[in-house]
PANUDREN-963121 format. One record per residue (C-alpha): x, y, z. Coordinates in steps of 0.2 Angstrom, whole numbers, always signed. Example, Ala and Ser with C-alpha at 12.3 -4.5 7.8 and 13.67 -1.06 7.14 Angstrom:
2
<pt xx="+62" yy="-22" zz="+39"/>
<pt xx="+68" yy="-5" zz="+36"/>
! end
This chain:
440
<pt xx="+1018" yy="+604" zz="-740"/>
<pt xx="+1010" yy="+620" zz="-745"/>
<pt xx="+995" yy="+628" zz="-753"/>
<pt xx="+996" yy="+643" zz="-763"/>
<pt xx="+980" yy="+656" zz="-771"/>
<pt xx="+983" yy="+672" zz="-778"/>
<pt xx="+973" yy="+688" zz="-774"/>
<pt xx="+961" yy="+687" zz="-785"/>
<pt xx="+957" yy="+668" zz="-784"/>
<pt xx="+958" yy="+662" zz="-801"/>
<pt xx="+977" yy="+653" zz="-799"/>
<pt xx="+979" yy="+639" zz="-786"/>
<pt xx="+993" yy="+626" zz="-781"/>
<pt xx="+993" yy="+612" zz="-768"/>
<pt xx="+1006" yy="+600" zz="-764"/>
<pt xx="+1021" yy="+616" zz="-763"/>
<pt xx="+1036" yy="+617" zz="-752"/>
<pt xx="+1036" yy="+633" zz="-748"/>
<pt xx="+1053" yy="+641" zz="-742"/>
<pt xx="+1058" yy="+656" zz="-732"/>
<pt xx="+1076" yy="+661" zz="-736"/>
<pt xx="+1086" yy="+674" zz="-728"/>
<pt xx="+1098" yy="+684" zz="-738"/>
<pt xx="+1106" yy="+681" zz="-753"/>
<pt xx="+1114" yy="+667" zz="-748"/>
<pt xx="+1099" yy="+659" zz="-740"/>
<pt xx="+1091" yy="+662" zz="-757"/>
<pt xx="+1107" yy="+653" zz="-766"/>
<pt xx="+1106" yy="+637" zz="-755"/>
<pt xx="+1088" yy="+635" zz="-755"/>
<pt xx="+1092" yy="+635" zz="-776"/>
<pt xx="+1103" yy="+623" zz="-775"/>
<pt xx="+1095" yy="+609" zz="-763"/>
<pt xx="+1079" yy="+611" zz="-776"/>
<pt xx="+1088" yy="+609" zz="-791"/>
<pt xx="+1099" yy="+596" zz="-786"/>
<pt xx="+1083" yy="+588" zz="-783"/>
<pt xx="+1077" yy="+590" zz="-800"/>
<pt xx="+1063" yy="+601" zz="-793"/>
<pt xx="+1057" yy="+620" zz="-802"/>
<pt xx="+1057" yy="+634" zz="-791"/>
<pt xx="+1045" yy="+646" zz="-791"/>
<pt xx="+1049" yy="+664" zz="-783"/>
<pt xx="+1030" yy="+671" zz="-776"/>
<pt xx="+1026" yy="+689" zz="-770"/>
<pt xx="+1011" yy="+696" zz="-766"/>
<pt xx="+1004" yy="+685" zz="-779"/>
<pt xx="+994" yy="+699" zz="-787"/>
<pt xx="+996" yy="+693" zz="-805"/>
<pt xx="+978" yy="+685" zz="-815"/>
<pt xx="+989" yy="+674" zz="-826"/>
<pt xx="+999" yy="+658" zz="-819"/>
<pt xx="+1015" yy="+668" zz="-821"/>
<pt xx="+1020" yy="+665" zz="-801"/>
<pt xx="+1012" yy="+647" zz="-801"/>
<pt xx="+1023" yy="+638" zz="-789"/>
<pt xx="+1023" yy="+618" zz="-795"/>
<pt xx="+1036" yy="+611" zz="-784"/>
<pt xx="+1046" yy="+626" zz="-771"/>
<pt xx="+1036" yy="+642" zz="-768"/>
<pt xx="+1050" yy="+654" zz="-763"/>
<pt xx="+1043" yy="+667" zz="-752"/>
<pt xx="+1055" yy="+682" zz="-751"/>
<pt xx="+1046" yy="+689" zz="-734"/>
<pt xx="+1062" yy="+687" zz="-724"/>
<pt xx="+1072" yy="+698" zz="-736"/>
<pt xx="+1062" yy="+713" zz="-740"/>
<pt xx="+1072" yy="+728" zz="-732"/>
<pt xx="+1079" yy="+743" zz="-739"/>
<pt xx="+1097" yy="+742" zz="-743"/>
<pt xx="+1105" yy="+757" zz="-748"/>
<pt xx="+1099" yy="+775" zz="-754"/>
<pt xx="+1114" yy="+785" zz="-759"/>
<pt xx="+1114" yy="+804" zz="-762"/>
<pt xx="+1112" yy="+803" zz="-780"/>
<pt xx="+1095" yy="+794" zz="-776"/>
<pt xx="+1102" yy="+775" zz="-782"/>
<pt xx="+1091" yy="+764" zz="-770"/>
<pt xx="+1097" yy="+748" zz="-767"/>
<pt xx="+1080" yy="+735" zz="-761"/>
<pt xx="+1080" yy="+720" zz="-756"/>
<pt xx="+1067" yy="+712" zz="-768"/>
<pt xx="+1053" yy="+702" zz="-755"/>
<pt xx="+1051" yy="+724" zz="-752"/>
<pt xx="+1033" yy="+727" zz="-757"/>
<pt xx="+1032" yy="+742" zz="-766"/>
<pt xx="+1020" yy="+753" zz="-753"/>
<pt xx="+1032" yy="+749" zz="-739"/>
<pt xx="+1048" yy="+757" zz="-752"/>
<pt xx="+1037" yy="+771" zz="-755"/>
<pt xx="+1034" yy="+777" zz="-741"/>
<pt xx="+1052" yy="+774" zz="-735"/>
<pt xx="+1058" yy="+785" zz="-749"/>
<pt xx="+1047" yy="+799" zz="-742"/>
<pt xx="+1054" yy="+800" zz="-728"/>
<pt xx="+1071" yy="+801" zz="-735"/>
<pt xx="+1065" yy="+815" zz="-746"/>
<pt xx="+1064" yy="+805" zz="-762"/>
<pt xx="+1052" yy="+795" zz="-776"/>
<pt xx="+1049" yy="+784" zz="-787"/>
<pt xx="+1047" yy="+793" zz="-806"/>
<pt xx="+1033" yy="+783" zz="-808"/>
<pt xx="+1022" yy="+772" zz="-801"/>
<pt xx="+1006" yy="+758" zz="-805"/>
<pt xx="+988" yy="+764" zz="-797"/>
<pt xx="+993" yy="+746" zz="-785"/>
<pt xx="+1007" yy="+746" zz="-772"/>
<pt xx="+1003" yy="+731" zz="-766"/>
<pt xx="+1016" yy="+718" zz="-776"/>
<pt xx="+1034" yy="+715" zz="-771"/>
<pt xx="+1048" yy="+724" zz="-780"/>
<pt xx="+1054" yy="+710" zz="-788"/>
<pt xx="+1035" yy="+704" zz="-795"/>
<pt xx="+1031" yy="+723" zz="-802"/>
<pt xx="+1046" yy="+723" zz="-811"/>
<pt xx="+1047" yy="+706" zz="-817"/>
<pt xx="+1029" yy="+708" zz="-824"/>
<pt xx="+1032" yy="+725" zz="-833"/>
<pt xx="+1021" yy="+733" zz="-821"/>
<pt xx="+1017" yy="+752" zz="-828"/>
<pt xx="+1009" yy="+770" zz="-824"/>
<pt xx="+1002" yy="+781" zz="-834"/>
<pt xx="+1012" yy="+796" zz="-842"/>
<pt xx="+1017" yy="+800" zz="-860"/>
<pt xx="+1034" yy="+805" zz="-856"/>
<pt xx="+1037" yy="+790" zz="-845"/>
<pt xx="+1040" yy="+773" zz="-844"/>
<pt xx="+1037" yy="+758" zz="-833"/>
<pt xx="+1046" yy="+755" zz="-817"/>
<pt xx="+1058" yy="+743" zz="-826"/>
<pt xx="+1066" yy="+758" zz="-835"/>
<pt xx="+1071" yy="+766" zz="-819"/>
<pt xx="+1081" yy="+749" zz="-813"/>
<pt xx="+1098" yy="+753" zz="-814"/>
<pt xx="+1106" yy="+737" zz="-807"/>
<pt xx="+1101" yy="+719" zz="-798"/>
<pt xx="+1108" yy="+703" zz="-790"/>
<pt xx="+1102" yy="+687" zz="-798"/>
<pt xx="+1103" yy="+671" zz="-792"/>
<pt xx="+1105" yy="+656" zz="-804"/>
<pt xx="+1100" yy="+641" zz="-806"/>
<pt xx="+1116" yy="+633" zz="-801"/>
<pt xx="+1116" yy="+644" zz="-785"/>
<pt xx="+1126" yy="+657" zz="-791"/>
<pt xx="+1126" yy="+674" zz="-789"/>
<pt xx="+1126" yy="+686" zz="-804"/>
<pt xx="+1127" yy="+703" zz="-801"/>
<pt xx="+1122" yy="+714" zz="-817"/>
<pt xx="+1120" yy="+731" zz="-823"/>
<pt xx="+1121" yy="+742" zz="-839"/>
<pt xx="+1141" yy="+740" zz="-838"/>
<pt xx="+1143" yy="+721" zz="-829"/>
<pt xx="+1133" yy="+708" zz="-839"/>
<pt xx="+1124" yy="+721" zz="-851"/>
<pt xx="+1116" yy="+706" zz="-860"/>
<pt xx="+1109" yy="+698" zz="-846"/>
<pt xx="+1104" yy="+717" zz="-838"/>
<pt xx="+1093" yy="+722" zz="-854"/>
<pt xx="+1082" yy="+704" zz="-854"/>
<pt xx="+1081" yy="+704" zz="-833"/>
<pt xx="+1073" yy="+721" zz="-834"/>
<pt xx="+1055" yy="+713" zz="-837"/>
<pt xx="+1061" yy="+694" zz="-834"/>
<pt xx="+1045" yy="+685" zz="-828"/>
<pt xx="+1055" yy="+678" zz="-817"/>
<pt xx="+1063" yy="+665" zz="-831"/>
<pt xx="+1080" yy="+669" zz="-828"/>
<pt xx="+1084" yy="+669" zz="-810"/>
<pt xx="+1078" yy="+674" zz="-792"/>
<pt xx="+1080" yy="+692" zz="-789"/>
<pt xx="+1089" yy="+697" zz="-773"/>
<pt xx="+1092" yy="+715" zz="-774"/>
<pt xx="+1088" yy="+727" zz="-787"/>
<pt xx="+1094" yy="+744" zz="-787"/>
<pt xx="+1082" yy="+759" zz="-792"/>
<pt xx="+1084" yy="+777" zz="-798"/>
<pt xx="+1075" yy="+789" zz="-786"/>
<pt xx="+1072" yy="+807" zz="-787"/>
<pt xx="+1070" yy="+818" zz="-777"/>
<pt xx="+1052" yy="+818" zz="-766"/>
<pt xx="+1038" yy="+827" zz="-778"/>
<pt xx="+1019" yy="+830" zz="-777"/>
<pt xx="+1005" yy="+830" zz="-787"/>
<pt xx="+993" yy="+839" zz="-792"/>
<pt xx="+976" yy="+829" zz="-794"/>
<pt xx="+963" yy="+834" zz="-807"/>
<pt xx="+946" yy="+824" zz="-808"/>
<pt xx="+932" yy="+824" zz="-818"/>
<pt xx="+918" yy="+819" zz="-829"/>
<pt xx="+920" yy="+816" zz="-849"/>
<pt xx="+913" yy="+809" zz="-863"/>
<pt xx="+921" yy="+795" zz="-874"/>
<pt xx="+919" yy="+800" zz="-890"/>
<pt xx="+927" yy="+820" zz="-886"/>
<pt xx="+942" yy="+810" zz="-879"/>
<pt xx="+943" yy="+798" zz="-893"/>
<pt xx="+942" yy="+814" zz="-905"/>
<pt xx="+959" yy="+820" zz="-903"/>
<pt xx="+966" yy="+804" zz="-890"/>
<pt xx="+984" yy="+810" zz="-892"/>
<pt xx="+980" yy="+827" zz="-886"/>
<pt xx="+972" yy="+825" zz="-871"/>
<pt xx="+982" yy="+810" zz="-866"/>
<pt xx="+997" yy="+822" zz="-867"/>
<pt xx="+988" yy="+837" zz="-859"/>
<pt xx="+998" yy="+835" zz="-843"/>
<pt xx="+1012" yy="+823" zz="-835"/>
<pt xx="+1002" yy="+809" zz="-830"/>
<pt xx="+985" yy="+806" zz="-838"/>
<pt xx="+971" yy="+792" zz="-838"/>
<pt xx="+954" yy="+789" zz="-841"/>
<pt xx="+940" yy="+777" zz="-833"/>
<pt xx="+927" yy="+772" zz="-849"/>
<pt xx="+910" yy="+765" zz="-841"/>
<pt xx="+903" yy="+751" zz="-854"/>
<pt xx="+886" yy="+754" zz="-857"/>
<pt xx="+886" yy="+773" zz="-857"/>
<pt xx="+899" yy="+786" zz="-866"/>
<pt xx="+903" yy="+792" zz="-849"/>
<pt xx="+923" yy="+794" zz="-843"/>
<pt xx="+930" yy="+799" zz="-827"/>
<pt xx="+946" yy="+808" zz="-831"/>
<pt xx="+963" yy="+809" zz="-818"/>
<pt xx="+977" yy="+824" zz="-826"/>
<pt xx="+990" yy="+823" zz="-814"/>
<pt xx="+1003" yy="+837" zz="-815"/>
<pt xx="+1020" yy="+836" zz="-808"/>
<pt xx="+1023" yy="+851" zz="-795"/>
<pt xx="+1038" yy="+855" zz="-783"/>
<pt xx="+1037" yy="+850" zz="-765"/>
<pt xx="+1039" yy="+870" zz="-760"/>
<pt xx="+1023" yy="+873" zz="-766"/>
<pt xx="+1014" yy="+864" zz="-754"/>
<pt xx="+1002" yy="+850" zz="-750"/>
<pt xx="+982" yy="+853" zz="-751"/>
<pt xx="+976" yy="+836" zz="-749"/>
<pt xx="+958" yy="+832" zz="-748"/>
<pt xx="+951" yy="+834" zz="-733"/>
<pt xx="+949" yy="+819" zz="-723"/>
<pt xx="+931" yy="+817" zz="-724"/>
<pt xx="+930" yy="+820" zz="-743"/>
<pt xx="+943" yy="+806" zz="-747"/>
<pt xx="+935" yy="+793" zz="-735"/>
<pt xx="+919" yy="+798" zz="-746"/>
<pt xx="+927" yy="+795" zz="-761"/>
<pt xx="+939" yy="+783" zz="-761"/>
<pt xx="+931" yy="+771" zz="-746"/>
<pt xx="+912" yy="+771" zz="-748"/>
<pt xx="+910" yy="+775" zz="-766"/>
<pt xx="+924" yy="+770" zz="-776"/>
<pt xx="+926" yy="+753" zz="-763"/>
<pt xx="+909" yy="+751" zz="-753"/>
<pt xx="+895" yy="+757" zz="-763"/>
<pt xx="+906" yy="+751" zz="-781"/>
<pt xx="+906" yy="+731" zz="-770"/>
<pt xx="+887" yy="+733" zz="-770"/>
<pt xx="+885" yy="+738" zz="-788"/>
<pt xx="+897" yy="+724" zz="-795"/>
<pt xx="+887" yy="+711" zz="-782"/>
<pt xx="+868" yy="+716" zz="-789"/>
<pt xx="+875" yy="+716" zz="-806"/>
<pt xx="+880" yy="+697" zz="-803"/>
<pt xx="+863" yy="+693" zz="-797"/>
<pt xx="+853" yy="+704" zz="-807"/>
<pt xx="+860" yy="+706" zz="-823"/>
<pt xx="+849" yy="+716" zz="-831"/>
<pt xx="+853" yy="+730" zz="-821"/>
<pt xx="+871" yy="+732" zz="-824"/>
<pt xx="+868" yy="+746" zz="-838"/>
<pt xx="+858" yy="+759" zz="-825"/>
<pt xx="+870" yy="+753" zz="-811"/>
<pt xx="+884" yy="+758" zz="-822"/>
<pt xx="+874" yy="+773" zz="-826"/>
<pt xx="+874" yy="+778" zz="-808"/>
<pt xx="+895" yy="+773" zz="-805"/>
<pt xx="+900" yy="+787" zz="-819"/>
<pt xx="+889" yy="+801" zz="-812"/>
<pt xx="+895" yy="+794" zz="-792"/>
<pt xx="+911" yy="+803" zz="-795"/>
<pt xx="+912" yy="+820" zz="-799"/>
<pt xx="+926" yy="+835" zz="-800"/>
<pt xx="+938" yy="+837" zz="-786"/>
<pt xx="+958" yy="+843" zz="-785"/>
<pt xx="+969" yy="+840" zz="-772"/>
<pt xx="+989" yy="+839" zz="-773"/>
<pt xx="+999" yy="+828" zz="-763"/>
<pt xx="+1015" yy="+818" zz="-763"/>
<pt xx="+1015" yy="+808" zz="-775"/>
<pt xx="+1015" yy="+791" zz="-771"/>
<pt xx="+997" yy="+794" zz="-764"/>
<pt xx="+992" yy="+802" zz="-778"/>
<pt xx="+999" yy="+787" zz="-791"/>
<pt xx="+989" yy="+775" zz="-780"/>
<pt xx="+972" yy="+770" zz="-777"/>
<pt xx="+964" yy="+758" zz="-763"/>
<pt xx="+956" yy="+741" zz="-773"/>
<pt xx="+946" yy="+733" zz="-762"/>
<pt xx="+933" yy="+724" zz="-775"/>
<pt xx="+941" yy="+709" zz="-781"/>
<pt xx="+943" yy="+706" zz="-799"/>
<pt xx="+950" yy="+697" zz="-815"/>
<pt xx="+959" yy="+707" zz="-827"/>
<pt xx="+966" yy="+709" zz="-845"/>
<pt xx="+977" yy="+724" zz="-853"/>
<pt xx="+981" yy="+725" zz="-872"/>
<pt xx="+994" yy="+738" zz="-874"/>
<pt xx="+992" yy="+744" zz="-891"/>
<pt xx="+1004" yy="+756" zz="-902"/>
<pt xx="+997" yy="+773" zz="-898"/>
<pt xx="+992" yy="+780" zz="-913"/>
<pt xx="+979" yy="+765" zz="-913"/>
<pt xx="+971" yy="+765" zz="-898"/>
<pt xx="+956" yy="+778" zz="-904"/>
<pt xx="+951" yy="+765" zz="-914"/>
<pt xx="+954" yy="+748" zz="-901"/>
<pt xx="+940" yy="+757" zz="-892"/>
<pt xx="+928" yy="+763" zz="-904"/>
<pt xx="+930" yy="+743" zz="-910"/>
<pt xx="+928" yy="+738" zz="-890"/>
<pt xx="+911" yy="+751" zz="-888"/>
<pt xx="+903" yy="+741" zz="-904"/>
<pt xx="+908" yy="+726" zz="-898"/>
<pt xx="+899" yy="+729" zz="-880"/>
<pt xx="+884" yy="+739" zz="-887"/>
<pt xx="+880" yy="+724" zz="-900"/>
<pt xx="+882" yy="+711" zz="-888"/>
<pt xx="+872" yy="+705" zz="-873"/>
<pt xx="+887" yy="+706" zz="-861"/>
<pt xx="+885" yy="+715" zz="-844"/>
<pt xx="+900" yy="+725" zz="-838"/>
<pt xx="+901" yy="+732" zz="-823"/>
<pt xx="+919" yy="+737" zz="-821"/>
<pt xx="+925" yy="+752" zz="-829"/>
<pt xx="+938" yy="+749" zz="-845"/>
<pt xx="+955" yy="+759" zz="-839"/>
<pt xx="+964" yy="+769" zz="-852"/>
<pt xx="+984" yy="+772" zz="-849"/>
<pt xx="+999" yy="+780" zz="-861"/>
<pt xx="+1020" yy="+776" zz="-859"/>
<pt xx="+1032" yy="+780" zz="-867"/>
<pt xx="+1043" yy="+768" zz="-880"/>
<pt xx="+1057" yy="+759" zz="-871"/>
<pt xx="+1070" yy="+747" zz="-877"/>
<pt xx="+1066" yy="+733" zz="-864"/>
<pt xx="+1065" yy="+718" zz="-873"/>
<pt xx="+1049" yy="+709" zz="-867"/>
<pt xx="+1041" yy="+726" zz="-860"/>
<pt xx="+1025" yy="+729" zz="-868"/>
<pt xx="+1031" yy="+747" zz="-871"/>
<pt xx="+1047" yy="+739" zz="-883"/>
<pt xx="+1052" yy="+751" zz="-897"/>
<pt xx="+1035" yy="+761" zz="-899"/>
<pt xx="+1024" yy="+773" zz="-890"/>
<pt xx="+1012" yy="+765" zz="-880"/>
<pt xx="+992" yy="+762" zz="-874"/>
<pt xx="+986" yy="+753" zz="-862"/>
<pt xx="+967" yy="+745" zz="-862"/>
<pt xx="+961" yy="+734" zz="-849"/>
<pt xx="+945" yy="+728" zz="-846"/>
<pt xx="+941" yy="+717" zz="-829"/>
<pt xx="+927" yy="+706" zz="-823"/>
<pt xx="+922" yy="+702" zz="-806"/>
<pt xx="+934" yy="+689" zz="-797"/>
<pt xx="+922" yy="+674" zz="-797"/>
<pt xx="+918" yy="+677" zz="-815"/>
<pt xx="+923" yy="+671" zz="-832"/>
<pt xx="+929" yy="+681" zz="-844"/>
<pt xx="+920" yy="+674" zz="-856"/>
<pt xx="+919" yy="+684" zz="-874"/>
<pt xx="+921" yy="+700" zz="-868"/>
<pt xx="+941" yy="+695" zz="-865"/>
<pt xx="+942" yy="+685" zz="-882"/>
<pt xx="+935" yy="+701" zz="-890"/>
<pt xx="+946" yy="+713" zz="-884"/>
<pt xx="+961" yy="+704" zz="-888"/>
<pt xx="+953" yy="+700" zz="-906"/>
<pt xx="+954" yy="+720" zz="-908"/>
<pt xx="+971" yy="+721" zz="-899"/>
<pt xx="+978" yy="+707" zz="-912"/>
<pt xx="+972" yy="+718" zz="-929"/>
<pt xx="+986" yy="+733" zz="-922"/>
<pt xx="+998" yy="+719" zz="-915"/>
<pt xx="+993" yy="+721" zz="-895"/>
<pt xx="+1003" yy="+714" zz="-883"/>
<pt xx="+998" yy="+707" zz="-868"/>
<pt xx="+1002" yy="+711" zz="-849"/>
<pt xx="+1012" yy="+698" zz="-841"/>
<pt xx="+1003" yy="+699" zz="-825"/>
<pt xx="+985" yy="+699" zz="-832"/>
<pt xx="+974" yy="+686" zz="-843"/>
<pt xx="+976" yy="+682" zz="-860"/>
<pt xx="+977" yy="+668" zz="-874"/>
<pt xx="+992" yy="+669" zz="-884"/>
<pt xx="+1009" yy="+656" zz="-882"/>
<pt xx="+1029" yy="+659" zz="-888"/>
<pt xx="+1022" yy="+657" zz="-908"/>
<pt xx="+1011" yy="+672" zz="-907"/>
<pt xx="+1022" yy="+682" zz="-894"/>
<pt xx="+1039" yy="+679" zz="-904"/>
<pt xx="+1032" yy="+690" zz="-918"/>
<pt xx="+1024" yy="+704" zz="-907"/>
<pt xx="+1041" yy="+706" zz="-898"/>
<pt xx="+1056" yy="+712" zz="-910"/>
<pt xx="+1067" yy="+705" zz="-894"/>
<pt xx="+1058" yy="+688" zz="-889"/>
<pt xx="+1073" yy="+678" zz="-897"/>
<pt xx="+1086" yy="+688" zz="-887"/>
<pt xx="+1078" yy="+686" zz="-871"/>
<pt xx="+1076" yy="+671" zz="-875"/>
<pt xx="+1094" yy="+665" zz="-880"/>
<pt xx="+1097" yy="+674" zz="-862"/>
<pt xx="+1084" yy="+661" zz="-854"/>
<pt xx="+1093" yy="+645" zz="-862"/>
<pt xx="+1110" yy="+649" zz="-854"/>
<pt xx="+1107" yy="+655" zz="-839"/>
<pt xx="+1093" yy="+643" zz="-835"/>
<pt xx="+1096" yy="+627" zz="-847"/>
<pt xx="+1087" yy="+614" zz="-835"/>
<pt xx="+1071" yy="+622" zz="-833"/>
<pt xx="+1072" yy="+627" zz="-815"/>
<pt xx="+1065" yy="+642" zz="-813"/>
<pt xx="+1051" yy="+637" zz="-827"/>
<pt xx="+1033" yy="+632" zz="-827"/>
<pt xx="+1019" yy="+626" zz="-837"/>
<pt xx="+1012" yy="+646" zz="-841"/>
<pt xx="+1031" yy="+651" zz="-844"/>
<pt xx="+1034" yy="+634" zz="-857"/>
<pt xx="+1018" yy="+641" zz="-865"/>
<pt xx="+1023" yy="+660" zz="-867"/>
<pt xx="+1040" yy="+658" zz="-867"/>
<pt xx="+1041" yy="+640" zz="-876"/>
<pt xx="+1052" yy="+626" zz="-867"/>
<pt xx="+1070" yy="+631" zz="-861"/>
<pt xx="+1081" yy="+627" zz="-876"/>
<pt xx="+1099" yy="+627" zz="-870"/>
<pt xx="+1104" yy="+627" zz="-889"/>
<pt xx="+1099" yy="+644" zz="-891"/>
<pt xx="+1110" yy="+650" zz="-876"/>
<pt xx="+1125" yy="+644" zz="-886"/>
<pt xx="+1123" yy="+654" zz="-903"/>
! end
């Protein structure tokens, strides 16, 4: 019997059988001996989701002994197998002269857990990495073996995209790559209430485009990423500089910040006085997939409210009130994102242009009214929650926020009709597996 914790502490299971499958078939067989057993099977990456989305309850299946790279053809289709964490595909793409489109600022989860969550960048034009899956391999819940893709299975295809893992186990999915690009890296200080002024505009500005917001202060940090051809070359930060940056003050010196705010509360707006102003201006370009990512090593809870875009302004005027007339302390800057619309039933991004808010709290915190606020204001425009992070809402209030929910999850009844790949978050989100609705 196993134990299991996620990374930032706040999900926990004891009393697991955890299972090690190799291959597909592996994966197949361990399937079958649990549900035969009338026991739920929980698949389990890197664990790096806030909510008890990957909550094991009866078998943790752990994909660490298939988590290779498959296939990477000349068109760029990359077949991986999904126990792959991302940072280990990245960096085998770069050495074949690819990349991913787009990427999340963590490369820590497995393949299979950042798609299954709806895990996103940041880029106007650009969606999450489910809209760049082009085909998977799905294991049911009787142990067979589904393979689905735009023209084999459509139905099942469009809901697996972002499945939350309610429809099967992933063995392999297949991504489209393109070729290896760079970045170039623009940083710098802001004030909220210019970027709020014309949010479309500057979010737009360039290819890839976010914004840090430090509670307490109308400061920003500001990262315009621009998309520019390998041929151009690489000027990456000198080594020094980006231990400086990324190690001891956006890591090191931000641990002792969040750790005197928990002791001494009352300091947390001048601490987050000095994190705004710790940062300053600085370029660089580099391949992309360093650029996309950044190091986080100060443990933390997490919510994100994706929001239609034209609303957001106003989510975080509402969020700035909210903090200013309240007695909360905030360490943790609030991180600002854009995607584009996607057709995805249960992605966040479904059928409208998208941003993204999220606001965090130290890992042995509670979230408290700060959390219940934000997803107050996200409520007013219709907000939708990450699948990976903390919120409130079950199936009632996320079956009108999601023009797809009941496709996905008439999907859900017939491939899963017993429950086996369920639960308790999924039954509270998703609602119990209803086999009838797999039948209409």
């Amino acid at each position: 019997m196993g134990t299991w914790r996620n990374w930032a502490g706040n999900q926990s299971a004891t009393g697991i059988t955890p299972v090690h499958p190799v291959g597909t078939d592996g994966i197949a067989a361990a399937v079958r001996t649990a549900a035969g057993a009338g026991r739920r099977v929980k698949p389990v990456g890197s664990g790096h989701s806030f909510t008890a989305i990957g909550r094991p309850e009866d078998v943790q299946m752990v994909l660490d002994r298939h988590a290779d790279l498959v296939d990477v053809d000349a068109g760029g289709l990359v077949t991986v197998q999904a126990g792959m964490p991302l940072h280990r595909l990245n960096t085998g793409l770069a050495a074949r002269g690819w990349a991913l489109t787009n990427l999340g600022d963590v490369d820590r989860q497995t393949v299979a857990g950042a798609l299954a969550t709806g895990t996103h960048g940041t880029g106007a034009r650009f969606g999450g990495l489910a809209t760049q899956l082009r085909g998977m391999e799905l294991v049911l819940a009787d142990g067979t073996v589904l393979r689905c893709s735009p023209d084999e299975h459509p139905d099942v295809f469009a809901a697996a995209r972002v499945s939350l893992g309610a429809l099967g186990v992933v063995s392999t999915v297949t991504l489209q790559a393109e070729a290896a690009f760079a970045l170039r890296a623009e940083e710098a200080p802001a004030r909220l209430p210019e970027l709020l002024e014309d949010f479309e505009a500057f979010m737009t500005s360039t290819d890839h485009v976010e914004f840090y917001w430090f509670p307490h202060t109308d400061r920003c940090l500001t990262k315009r990423n621009t998309r520019v051809p390998l041929e151009g070359g690489l000027a990456p930060l000198p080594r020094f500089r980006a231990f400086w940056d990324d190690e001891v003050l956006a890591n090191a010196a931000f641990a002792a910040v969040v750790a005197t705010g928990r002791r001494l509360p009352g300091l947390v707006p001048r601490l987050a006085r000095f994190s705004a102003g710790a940062l300053g201006e600085r370029t660089a370009t580099d391949l992309s997939h360093r650029v996309f990512v950044s190091r986080r090593r100060v443990r933390f809870r997490e919510m994100e409210y994706a929001v239609p875009r034209e609303a957001a302004a106003d989510v975080l005027t509402e969020l700035r009130r909210a903090v200013e007339a309240s007695d909360w302390r905030v360490p943790f800057p609030v991180e600002v994102r854009v995607a584009a619309a996607d057709e995805i039933p249960l992605s966040t991004a479904s059928g409208r242009d998208t941003a993204y808010v999220a606001v965090h709290v130290p890992a042995r915190s509670e979230p408290g009214p700060y959390f219940d606020r934000l997803e107050a204001i996200a409520a007013a425009v219709g907000g939708r929650p990450h699948w990976g992070k903390l919120h409130g809402l079950d199936a009632e209030a996320l079956s009108a926020r999601y023009p797809g929910f009941a496709e996905f999850t008439a999907v859900r009844g017939r491939l899963d009709p017993g429950g086996v790949f369920a639960n308790a978050h999924l039954d509270r989100v998703l609602g119990p597996v209803d086999a009838r609705l797999g039948r209409r």
